[in-house]
Structure formats: C-alpha cells, structure tokens
C-alpha positions as CSV (number, residue, x, y, z in Angstrom):
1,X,132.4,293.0,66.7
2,X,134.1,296.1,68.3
3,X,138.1,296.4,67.4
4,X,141.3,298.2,68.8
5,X,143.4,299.9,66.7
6,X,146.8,297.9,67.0
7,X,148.0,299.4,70.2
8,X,145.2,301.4,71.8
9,X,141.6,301.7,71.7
10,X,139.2,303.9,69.4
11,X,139.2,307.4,69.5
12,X,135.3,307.8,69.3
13,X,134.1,304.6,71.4
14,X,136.6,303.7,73.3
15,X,136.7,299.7,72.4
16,X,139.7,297.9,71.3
17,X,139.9,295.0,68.7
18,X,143.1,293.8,66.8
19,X,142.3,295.6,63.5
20,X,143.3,299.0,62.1
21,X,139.1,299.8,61.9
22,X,136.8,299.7,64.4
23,X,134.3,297.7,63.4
24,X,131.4,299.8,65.0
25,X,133.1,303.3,63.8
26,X,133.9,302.3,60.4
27,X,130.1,301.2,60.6
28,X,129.2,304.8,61.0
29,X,131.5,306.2,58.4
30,X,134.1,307.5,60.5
31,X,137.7,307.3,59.6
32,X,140.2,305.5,61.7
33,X,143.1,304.8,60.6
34,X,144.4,304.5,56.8
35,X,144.6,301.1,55.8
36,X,147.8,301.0,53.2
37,X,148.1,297.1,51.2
38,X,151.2,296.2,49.4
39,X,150.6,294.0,46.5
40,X,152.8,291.6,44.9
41,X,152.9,289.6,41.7
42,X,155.3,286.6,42.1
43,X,154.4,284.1,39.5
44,X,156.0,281.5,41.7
45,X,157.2,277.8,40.1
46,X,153.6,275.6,40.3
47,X,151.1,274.1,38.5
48,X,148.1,276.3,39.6
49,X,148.2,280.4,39.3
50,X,146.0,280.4,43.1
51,X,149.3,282.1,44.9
52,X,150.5,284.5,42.0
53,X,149.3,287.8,43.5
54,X,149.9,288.6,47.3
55,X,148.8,291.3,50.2
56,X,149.3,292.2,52.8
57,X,149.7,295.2,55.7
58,X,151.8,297.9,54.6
59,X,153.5,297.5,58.3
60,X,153.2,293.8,58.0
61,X,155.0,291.8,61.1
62,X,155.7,287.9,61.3
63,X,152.2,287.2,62.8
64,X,150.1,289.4,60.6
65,X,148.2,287.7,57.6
66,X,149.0,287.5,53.9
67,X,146.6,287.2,51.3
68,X,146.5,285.2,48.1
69,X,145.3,285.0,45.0
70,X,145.0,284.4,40.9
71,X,144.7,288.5,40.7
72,X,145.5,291.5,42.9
73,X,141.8,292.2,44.0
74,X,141.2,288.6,44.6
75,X,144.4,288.9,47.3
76,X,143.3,291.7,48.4
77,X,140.0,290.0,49.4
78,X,141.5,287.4,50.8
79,X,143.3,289.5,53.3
80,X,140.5,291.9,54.1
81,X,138.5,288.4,55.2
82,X,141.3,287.1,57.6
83,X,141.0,290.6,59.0
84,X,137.7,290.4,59.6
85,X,136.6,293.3,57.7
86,X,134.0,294.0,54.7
87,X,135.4,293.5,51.4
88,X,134.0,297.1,50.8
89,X,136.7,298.5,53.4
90,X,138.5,301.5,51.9
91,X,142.4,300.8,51.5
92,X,145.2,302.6,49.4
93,X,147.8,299.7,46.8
94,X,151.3,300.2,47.7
C-alpha cells in the first residue's frame, strides 16, 4: 500500500496515502516525516485497566484515531495498527 503524507504526496515517489509514511519509502528506509505520539495515563473509573493508557497523533484532529491500552506500548500499538503501519515504525513519546 502506497500512502500520502496528510496533504500532499511523497517526496521520493510521488504517491499519496493518508499516513504521515509512505508505506513504499519507509520500506526503503527513507525518512518522511517525524511521527511524534502523545501518551496518556488516565486510570479512568471501570472495572477492567484495557483503556488506562492512550495515543495518539501529536497533531491529532476529531477524525484521527486514538489508541488504547493496559500500558503505554500496548497503546502505542494499537494506534500504529489503525494507521496501517508496522509496529516497528519509528516514533518520538510526547
């Protein structure tokens, strides 16, 4: 799957998807765009601990996905696979 970065397409192929990573590029190593994650640790009032840890986009906007999660990495992962990218992507914590 090819992918634009948010507003435009790739710098090196020229394909567009709705991630901050072209699929194909990252791929090949090359460096698109950094992808920043906030984390959050809310302990919110239920029974099971599945929703304690949140992520999400550093410039997160109403339609953009959250991730959840018992621990920070596990939200992390969550988000990273309603993005559609590898679990091995390289991102900076907020």
């Amino acid at each position: 799957m090819h992918g634009v970065h948010w507003d435009n397409n790739c710098e090196y192929c020229g394909i567009g998807c709705t991630h901050e990573y072209c699929h194909d590029c990252y791929a090949m190593g090359r460096h698109i765009k950094p992808l920043i994650i906030v984390t959050e640790h809310e302990k919110p009032p239920v029974p099971t601990r599945a929703w304690d840890w949140n992520a999400y986009l550093e410039d997160w906007d109403l339609d953009n996905p959250i991730g959840y999660g018992e621990t920070q990495q596990k939200a992390v992962a969550d988000l990273l696979e309603q993005l559609d990218l590898p679990l091995d992507t390289p991102y900076k914590v907020k």
